[in-house]
C-alpha positions in Angstrom: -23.7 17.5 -2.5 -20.6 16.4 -4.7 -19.7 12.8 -5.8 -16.8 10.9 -6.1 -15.1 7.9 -7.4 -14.3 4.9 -4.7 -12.2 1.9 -5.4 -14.1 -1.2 -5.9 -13.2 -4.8 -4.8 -12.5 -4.9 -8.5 -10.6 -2.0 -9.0 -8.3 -3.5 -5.9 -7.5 -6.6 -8.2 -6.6 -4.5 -11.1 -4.3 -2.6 -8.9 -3.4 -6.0 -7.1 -2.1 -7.7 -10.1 -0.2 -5.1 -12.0 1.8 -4.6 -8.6 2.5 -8.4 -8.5 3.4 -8.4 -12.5 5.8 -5.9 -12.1 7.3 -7.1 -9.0 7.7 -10.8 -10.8 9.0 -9.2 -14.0 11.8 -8.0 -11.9 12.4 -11.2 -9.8 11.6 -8.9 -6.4 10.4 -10.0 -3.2 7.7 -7.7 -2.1 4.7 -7.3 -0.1 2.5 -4.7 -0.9 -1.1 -3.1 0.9 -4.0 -1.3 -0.9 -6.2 1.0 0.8 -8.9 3.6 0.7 -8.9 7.2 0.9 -9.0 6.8 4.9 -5.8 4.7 5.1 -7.8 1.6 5.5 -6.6 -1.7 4.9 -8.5 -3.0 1.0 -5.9 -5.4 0.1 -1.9 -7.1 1.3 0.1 -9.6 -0.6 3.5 -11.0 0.7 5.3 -12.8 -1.6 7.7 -15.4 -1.4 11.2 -14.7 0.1 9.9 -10.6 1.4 11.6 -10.0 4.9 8.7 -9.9 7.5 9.1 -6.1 7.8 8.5 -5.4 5.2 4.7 -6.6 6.3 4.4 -3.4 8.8 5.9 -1.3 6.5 4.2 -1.8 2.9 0.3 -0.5 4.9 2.1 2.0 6.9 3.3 3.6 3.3 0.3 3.4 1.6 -1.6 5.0 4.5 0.3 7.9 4.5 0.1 8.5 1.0 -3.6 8.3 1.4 -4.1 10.7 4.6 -1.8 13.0 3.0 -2.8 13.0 -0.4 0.6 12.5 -1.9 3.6 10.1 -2.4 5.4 9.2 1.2 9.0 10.1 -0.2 7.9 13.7 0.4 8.1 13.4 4.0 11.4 11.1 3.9 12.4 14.5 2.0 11.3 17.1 4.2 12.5 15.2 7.2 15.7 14.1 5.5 16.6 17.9 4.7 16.3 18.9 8.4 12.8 19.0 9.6 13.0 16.1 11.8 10.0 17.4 14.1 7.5 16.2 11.1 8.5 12.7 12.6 5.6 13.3 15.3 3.1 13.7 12.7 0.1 11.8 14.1 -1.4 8.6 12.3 1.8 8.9 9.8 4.3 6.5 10.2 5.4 5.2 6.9 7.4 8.0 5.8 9.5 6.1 3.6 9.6 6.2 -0.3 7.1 3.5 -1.7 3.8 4.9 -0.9 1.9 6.5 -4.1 -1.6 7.8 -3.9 -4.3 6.7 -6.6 -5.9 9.9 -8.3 -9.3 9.5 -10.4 -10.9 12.7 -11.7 -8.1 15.0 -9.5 -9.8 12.4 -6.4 -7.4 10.5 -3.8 -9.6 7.3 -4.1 -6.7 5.2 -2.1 -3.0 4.4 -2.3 -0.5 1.3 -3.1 2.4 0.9 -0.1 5.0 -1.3 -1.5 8.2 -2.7 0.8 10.8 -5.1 0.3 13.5 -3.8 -2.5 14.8 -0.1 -3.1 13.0 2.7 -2.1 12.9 3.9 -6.0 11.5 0.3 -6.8 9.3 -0.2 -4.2 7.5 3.0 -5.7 8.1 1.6 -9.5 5.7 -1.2 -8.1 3.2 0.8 -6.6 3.2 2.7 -9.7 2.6 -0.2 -11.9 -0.5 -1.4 -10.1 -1.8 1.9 -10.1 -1.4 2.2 -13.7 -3.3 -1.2 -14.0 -6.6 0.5 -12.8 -6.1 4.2 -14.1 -4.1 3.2 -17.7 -1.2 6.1 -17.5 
């Protein structure tokens, strides 16, 4: 049988606080969900001033990256450049950039879904928290 890595409650508060230092650094109002490799809800933080949205929207992102293993703004592309019909794609519903899986040891342990500024920054976040955990 093969192993692999799992995020830990600790591993969630690595990834926790380097999304929340990077949104701060930049003054942005965010909210932002962790969760496993099944889409499942580890961690959500709503800061100050984020549009209440932006509360359905951060999970949804990071769900999709997890079930499908890579960032969301791949199916905002593929829909965006004519394939609309991947919008009934069940159990995926944040297709919006923001979503970035976490990779240990060429593993999707989980994903960061981050709403609440630009697309391009929302994923800047995610990015920062991951790198919290993983150190690239």
């Amino acid at each position: 049988m093969k192993t692999k890595p799992y995020l830990t409650l600790e591993d969630v508060k690595k990834i926790a606080a380097g999304a929340e230092a990077e949104a701060l650094r930049n003054n942005w109002a965010v909210a932002f969900a962790i969760v496993d490799d099944g889409g499942h809800l580890l961690w959500f933080q709503r800061l100050d001033g984020v549009p209440p949205v932006s509360s359905h929207l951060a999970p949804a992102k990071a769900r999709t990256a997890a079930l499908g293993r890579r960032e969301s703004r791949i199916y905002e592309e593929i829909i965006n450049n004519g394939r609309v019909s991947f919008l009934s794609a069940p159990e995926l519903e944040g297709m919006l950039e923001g979503g970035v899986p976490v990779i240990v040891d060429g593993h999707v342990i989980g994903a960061v879904g981050v709403s609440g500024v630009k697309s391009t920054e929302d994923a800047q976040i995610a990015k920062a928290g991951i790198a919290a955990l993983t150190g690239e």
